[in-house]
PyMOL CGO cylinders between C-alpha atoms (Angstrom):
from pymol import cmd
from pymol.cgo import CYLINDER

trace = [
    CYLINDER, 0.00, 0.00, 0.00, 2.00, 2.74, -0.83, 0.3, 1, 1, 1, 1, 1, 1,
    CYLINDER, 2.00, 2.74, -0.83, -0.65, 4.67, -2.97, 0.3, 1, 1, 1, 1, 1, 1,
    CYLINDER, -0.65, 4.67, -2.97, 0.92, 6.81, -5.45, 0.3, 1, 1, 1, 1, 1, 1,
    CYLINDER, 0.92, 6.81, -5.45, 4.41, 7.23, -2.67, 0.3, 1, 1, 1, 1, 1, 1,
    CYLINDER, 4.41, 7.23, -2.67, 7.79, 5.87, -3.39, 0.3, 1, 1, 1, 1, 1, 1,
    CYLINDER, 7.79, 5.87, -3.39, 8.19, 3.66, -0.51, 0.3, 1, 1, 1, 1, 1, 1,
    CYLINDER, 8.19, 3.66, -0.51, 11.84, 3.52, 1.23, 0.3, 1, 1, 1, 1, 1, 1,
    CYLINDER, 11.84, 3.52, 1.23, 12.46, 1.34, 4.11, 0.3, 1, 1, 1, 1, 1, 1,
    CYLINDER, 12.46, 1.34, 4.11, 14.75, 1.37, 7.23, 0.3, 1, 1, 1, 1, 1, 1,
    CYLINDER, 14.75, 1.37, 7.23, 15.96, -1.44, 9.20, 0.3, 1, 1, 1, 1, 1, 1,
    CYLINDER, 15.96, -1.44, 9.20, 16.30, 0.36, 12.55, 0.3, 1, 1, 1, 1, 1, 1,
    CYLINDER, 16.30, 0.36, 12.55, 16.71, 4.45, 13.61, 0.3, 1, 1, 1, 1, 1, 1,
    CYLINDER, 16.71, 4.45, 13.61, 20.46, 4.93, 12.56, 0.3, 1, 1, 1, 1, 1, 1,
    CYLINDER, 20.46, 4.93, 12.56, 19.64, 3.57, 9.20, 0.3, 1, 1, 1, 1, 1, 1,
    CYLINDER, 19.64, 3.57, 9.20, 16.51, 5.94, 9.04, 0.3, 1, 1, 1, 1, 1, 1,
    CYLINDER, 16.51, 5.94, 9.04, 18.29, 8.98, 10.38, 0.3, 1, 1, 1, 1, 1, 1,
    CYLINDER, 18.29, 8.98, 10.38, 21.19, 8.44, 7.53, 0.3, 1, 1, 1, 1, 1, 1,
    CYLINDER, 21.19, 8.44, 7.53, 18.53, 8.37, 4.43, 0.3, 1, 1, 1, 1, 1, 1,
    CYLINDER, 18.53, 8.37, 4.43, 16.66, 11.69, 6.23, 0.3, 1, 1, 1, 1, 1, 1,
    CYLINDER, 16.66, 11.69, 6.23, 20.01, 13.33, 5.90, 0.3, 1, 1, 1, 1, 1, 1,
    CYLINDER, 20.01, 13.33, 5.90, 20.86, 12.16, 2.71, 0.3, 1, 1, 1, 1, 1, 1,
    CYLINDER, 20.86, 12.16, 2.71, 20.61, 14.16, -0.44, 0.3, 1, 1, 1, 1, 1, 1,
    CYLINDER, 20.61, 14.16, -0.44, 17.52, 12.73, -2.10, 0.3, 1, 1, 1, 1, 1, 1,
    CYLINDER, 17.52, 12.73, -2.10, 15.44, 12.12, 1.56, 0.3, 1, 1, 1, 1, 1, 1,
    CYLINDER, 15.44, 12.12, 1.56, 12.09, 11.69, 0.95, 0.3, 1, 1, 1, 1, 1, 1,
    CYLINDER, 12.09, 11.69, 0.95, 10.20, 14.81, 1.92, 0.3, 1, 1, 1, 1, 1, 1,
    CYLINDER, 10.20, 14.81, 1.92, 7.75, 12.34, 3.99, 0.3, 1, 1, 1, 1, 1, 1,
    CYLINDER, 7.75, 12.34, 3.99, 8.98, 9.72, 6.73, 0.3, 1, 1, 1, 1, 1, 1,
    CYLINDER, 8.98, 9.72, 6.73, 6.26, 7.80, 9.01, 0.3, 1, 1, 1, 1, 1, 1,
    CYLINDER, 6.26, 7.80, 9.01, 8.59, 6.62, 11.75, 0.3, 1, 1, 1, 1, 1, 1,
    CYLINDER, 8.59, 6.62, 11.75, 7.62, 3.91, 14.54, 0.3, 1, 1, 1, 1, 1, 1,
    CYLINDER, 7.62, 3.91, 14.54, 8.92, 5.15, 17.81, 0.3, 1, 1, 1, 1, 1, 1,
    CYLINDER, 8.92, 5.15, 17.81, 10.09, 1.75, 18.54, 0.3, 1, 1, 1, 1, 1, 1,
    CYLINDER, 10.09, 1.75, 18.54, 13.52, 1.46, 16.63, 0.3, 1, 1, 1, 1, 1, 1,
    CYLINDER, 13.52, 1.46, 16.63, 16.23, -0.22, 17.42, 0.3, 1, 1, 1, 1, 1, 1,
    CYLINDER, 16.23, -0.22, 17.42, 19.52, 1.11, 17.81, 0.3, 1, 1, 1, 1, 1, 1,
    CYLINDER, 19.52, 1.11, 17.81, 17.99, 5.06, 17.76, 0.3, 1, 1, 1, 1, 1, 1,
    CYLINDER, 17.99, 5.06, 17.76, 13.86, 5.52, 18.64, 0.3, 1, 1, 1, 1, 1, 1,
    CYLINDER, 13.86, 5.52, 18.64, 11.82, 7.52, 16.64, 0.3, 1, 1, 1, 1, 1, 1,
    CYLINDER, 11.82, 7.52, 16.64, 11.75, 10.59, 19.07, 0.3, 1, 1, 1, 1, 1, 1,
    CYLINDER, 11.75, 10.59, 19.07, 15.72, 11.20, 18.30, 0.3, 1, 1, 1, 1, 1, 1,
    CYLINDER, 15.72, 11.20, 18.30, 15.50, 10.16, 14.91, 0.3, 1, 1, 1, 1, 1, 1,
    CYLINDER, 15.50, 10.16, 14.91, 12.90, 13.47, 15.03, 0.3, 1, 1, 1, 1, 1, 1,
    CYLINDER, 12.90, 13.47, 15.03, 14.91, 15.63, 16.81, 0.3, 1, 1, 1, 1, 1, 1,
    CYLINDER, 14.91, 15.63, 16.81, 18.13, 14.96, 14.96, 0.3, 1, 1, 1, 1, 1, 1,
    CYLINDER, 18.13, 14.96, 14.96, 16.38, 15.64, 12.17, 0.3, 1, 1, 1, 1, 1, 1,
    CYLINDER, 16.38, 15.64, 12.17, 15.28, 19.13, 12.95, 0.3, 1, 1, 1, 1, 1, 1,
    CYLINDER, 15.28, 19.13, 12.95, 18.44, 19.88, 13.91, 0.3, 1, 1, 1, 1, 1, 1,
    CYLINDER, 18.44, 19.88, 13.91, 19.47, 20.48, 10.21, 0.3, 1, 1, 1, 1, 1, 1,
    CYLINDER, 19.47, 20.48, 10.21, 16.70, 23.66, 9.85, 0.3, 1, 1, 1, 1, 1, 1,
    CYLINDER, 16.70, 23.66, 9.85, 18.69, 24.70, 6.44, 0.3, 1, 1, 1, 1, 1, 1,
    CYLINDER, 18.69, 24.70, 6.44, 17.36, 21.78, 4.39, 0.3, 1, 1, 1, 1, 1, 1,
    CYLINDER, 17.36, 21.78, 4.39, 14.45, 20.63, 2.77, 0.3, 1, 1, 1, 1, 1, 1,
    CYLINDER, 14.45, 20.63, 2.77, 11.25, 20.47, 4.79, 0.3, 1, 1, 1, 1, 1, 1,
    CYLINDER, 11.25, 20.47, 4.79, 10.23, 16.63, 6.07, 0.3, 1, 1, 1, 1, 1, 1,
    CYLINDER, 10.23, 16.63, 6.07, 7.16, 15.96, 7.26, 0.3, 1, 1, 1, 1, 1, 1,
    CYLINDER, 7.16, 15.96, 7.26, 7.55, 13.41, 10.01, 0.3, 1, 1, 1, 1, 1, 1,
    CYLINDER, 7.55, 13.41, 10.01, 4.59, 11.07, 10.98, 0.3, 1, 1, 1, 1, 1, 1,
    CYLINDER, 4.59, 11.07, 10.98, 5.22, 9.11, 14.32, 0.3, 1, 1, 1, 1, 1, 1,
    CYLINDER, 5.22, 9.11, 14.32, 3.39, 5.79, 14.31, 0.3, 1, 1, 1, 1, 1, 1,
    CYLINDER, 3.39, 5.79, 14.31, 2.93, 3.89, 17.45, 0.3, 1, 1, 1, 1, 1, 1,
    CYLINDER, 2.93, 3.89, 17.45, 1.42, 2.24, 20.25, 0.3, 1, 1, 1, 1, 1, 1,
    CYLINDER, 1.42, 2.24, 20.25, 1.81, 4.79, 22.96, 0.3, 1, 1, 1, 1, 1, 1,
    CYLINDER, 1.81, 4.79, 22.96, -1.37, 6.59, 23.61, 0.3, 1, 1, 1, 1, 1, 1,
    CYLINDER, -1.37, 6.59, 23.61, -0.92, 8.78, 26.27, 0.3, 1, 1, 1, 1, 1, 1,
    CYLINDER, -0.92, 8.78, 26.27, -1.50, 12.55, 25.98, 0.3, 1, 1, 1, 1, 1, 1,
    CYLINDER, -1.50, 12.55, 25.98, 2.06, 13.16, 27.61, 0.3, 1, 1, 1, 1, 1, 1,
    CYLINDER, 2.06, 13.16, 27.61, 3.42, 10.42, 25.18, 0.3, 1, 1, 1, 1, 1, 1,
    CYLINDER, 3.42, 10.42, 25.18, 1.56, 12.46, 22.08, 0.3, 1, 1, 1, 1, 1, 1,
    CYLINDER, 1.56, 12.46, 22.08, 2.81, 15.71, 23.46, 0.3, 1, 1, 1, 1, 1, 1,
    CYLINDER, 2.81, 15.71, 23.46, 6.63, 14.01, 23.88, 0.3, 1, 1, 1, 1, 1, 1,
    CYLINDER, 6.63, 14.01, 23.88, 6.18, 12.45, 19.91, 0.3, 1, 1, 1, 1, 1, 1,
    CYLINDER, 6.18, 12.45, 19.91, 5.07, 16.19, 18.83, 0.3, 1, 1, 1, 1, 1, 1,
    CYLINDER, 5.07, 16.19, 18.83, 7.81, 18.32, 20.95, 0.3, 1, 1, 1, 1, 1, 1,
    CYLINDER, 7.81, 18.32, 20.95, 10.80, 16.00, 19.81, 0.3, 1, 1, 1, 1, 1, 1,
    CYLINDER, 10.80, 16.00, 19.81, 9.81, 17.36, 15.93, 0.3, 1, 1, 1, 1, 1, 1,
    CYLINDER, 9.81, 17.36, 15.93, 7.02, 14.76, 14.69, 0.3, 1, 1, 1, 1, 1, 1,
    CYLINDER, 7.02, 14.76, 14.69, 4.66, 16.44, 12.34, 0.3, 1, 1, 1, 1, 1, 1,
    CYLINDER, 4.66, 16.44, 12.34, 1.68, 14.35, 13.15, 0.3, 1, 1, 1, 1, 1, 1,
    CYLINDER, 1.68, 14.35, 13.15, 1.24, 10.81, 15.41, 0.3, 1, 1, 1, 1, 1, 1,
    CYLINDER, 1.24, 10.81, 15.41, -0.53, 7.89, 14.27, 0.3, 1, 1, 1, 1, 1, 1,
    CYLINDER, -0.53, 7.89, 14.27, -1.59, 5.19, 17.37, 0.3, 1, 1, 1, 1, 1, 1,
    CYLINDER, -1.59, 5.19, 17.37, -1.42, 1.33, 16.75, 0.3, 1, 1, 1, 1, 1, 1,
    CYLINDER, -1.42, 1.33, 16.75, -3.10, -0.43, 15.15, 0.3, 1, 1, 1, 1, 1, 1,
    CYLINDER, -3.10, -0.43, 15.15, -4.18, 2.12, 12.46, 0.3, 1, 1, 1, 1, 1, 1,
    CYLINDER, -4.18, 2.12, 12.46, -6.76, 2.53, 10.36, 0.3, 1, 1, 1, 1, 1, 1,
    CYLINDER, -6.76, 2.53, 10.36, -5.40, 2.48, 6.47, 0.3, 1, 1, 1, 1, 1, 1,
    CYLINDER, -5.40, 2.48, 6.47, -7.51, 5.44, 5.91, 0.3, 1, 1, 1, 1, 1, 1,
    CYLINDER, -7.51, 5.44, 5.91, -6.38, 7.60, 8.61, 0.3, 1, 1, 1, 1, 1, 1,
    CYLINDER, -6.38, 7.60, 8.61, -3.20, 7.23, 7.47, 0.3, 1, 1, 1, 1, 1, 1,
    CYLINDER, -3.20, 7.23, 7.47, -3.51, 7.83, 3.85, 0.3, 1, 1, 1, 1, 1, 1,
    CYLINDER, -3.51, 7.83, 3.85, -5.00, 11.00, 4.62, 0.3, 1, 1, 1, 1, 1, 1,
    CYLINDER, -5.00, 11.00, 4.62, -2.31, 12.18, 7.07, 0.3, 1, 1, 1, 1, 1, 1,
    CYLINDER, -2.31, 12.18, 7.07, 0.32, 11.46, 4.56, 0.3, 1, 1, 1, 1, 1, 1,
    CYLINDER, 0.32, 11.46, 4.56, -2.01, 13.25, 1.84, 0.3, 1, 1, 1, 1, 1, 1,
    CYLINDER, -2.01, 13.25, 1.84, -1.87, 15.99, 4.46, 0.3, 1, 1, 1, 1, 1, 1,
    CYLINDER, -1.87, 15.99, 4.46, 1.59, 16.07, 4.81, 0.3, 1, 1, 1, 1, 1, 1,
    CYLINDER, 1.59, 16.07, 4.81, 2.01, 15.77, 1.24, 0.3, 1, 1, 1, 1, 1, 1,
    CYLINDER, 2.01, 15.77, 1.24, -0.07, 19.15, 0.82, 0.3, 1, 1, 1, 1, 1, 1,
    CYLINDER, -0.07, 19.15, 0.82, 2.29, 20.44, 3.65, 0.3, 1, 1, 1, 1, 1, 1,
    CYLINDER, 2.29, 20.44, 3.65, 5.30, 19.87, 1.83, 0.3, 1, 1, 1, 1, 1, 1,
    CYLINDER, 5.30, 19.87, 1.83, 4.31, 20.73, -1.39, 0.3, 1, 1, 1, 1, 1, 1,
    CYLINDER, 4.31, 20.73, -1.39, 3.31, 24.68, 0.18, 0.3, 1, 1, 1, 1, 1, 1,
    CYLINDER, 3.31, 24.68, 0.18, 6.58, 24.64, 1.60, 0.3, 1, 1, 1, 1, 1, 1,
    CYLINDER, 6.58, 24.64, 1.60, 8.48, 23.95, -1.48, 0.3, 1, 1, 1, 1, 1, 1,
    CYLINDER, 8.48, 23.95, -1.48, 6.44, 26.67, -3.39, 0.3, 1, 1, 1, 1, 1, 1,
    CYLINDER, 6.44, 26.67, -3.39, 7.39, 28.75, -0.58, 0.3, 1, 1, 1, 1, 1, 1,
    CYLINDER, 7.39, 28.75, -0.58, 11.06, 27.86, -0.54, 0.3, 1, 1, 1, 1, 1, 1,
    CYLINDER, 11.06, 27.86, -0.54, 10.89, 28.81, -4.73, 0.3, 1, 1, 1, 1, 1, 1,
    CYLINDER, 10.89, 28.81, -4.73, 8.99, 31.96, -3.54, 0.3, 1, 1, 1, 1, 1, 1,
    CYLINDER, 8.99, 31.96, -3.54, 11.80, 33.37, -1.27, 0.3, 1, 1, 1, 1, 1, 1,
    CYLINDER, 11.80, 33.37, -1.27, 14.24, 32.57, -3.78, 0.3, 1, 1, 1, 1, 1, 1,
    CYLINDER, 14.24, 32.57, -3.78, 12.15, 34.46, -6.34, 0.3, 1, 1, 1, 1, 1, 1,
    CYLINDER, 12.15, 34.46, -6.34, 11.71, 37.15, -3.97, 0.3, 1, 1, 1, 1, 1, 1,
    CYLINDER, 11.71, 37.15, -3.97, 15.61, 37.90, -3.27, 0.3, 1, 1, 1, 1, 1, 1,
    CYLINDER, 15.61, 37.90, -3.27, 16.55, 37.55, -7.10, 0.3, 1, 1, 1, 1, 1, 1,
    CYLINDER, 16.55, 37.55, -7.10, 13.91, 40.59, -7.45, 0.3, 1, 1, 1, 1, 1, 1,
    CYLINDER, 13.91, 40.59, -7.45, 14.94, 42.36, -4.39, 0.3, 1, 1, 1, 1, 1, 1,
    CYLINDER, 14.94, 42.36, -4.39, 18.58, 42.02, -5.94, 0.3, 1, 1, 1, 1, 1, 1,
    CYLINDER, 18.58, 42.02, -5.94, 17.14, 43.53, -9.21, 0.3, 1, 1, 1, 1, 1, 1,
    CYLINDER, 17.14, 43.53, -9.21, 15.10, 46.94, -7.34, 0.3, 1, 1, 1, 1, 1, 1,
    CYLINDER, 15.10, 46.94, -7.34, 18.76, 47.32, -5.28, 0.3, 1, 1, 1, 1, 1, 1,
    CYLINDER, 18.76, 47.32, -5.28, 20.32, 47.53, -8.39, 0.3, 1, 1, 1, 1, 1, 1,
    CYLINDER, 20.32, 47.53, -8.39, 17.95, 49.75, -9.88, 0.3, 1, 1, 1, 1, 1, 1,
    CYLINDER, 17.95, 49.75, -9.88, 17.56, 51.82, -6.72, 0.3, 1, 1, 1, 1, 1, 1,
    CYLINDER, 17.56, 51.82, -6.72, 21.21, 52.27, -7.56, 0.3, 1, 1, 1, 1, 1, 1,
    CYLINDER, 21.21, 52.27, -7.56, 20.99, 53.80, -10.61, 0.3, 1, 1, 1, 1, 1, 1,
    CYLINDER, 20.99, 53.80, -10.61, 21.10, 57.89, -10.43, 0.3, 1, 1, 1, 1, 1, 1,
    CYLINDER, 21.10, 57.89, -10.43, 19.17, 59.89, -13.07, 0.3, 1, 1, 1, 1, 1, 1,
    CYLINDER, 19.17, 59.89, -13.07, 21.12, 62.39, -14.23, 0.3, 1, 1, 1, 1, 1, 1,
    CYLINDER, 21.12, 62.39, -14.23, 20.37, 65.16, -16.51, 0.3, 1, 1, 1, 1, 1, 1,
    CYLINDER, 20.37, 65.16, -16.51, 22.82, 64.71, -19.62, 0.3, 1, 1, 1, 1, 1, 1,
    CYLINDER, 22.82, 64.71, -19.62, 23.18, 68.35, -19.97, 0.3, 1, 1, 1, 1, 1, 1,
    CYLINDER, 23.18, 68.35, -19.97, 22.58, 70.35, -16.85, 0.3, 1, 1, 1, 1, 1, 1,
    CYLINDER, 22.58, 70.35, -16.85, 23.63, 67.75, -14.95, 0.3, 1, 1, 1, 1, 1, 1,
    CYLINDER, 23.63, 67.75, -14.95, 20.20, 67.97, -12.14, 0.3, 1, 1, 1, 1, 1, 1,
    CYLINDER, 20.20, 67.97, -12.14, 19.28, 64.41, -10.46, 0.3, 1, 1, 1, 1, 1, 1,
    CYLINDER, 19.28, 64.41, -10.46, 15.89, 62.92, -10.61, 0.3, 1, 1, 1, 1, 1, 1,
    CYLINDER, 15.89, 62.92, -10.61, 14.53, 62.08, -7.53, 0.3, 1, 1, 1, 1, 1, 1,
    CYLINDER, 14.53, 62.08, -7.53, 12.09, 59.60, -6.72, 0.3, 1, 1, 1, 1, 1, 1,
    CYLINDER, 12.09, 59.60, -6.72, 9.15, 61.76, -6.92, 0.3, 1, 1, 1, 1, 1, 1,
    CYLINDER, 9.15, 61.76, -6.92, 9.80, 62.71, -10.73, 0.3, 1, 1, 1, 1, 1, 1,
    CYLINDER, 9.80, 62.71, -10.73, 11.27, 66.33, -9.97, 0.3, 1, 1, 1, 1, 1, 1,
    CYLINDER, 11.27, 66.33, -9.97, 14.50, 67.45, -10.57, 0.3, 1, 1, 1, 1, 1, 1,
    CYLINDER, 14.50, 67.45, -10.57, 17.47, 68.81, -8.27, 0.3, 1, 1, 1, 1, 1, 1,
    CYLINDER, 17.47, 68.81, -8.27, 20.48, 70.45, -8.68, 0.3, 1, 1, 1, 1, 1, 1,
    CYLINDER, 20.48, 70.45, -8.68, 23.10, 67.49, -8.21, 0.3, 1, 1, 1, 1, 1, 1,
    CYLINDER, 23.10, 67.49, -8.21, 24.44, 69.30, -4.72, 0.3, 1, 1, 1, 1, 1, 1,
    CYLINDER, 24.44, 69.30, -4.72, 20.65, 69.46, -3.48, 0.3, 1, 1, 1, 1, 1, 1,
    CYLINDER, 20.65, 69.46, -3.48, 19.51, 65.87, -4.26, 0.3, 1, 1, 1, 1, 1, 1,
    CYLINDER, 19.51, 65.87, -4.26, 22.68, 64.79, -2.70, 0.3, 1, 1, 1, 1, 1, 1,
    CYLINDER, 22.68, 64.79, -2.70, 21.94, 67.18, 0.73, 0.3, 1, 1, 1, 1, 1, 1,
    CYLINDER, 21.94, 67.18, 0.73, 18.58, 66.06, 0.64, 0.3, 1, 1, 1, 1, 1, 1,
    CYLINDER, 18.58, 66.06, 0.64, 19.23, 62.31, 1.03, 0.3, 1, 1, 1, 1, 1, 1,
    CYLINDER, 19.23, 62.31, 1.03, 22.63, 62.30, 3.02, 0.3, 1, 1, 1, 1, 1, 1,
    CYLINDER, 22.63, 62.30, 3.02, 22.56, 65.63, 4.75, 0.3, 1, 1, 1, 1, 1, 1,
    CYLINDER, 22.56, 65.63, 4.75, 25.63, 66.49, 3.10, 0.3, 1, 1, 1, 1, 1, 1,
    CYLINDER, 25.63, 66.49, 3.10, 26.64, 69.75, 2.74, 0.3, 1, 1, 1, 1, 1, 1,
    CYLINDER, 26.64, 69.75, 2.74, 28.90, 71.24, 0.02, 0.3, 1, 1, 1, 1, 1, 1,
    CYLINDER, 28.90, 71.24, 0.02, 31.57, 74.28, 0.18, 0.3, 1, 1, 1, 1, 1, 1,
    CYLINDER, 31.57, 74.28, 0.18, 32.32, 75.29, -3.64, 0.3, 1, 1, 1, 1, 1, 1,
    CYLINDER, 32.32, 75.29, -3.64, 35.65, 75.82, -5.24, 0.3, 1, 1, 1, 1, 1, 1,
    CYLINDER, 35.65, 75.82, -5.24, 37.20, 75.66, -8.22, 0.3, 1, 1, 1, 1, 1, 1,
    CYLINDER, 37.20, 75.66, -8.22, 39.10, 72.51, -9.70, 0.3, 1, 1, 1, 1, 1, 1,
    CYLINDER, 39.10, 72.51, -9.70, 42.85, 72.95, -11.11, 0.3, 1, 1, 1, 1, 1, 1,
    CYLINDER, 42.85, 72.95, -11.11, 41.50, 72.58, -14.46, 0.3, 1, 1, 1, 1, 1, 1,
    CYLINDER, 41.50, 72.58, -14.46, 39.58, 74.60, -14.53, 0.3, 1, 1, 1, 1, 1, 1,
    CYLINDER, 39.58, 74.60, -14.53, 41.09, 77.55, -12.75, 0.3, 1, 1, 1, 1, 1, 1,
    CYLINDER, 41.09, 77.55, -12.75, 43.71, 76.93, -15.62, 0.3, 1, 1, 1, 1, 1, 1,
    CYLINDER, 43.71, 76.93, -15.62, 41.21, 77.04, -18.10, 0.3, 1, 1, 1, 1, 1, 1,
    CYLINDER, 41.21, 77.04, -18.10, 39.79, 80.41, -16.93, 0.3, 1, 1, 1, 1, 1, 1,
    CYLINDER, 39.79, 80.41, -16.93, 42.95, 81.92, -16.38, 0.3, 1, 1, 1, 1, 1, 1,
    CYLINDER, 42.95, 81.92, -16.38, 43.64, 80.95, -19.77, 0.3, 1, 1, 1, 1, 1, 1,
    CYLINDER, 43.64, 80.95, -19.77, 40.55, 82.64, -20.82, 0.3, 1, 1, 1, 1, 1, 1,
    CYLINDER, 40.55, 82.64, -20.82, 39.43, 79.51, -22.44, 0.3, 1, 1, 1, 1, 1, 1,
    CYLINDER, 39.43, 79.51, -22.44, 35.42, 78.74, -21.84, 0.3, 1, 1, 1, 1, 1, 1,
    CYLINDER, 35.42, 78.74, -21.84, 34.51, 76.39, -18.37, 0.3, 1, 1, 1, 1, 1, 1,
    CYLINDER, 34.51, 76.39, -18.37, 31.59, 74.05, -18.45, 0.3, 1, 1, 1, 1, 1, 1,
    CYLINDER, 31.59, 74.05, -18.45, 28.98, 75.21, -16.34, 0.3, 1, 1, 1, 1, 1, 1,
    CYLINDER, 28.98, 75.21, -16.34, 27.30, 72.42, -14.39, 0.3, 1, 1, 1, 1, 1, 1,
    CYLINDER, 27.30, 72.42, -14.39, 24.74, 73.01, -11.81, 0.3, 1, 1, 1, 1, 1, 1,
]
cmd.load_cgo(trace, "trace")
């Protein structure tokens, strides 16, 4: 019965824990909280503890029924707990819920990524300056236009004291004509 899943077995917890952290881990474990070697409450835990991969959905099936027991199965890092014996059902539709879990967090996962390639894009833009060609006045964001000095004061707070450049001091003392900027 593994309706529509590739199924992927483990002998005991160490074996389950390695193909969990593996690089093609399913993105959906049921785990029995009976294991040898490592139970299915560390095999949860250790699992969480890598919070920069891939989303798994963990199902914890087993016999213990207690509400502390539940509450221990859910704490450790179990998505969801199934009791012994379980009904086929039940099950199939908390793996089809964990399933739809995944899948959202996968589109969310593309999302973010999505989201800093265009964040990357407006910083690059933001960092582009309109500048008048001729008169040299800045565009702000607004759609008016600033002397260069002004747009620069407004946004920084900078102020400017205005001299004149060794070229051109040459170039007037030459009697030659300056380019006026503003």
């Amino acid at each position: 019965m593994n309706w529509g899943f590739a199924v992927v077995t483990a002998e005991d917890g160490e074996e389950a824990l390695a193909i969990l952290e593996s690089e093609d881990a399913p993105s959906l474990a049921i785990l029995d909280w009976m294991m040898p070697k490592m139970d299915g409450l560390e095999v949860c835990a250790r699992v969480r503890e890598h919070a920069n991969r891939p989303y798994i959905y963990l199902v914890l099936l087993t016999a213990k029924s207690q509400k502390e027991e539940i509450a221990a199965g859910l704490q450790a890092g179990a998505d969801d707990y199934v009791i012994k014996p379980f009904d086929p059902d039940e099950l199939r539709a908390r793996l089809t819920v964990g399933q739809r879990v995944v899948d959202l967090e996968r589109a969310l996962a593309r999302k973010v990524v999505d989201l800093e390639a265009a964040l990357g894009d407006v910083k690059k833009l933001k960092s582009l300056l309109p500048i008048c060609m001729y008169c040299k006045s800045v565009r702000d964001d607004q759609d008016y236009w600033h002397t260069i000095d002004a747009y620069i004061h407004q946004e920084t707070g900078t102020d400017f004291s205005h001299g004149i450049c060794p070229s051109c001091l040459a170039k007037l003392q030459a009697g030659e004509p300056v380019a006026h900027r503003t």
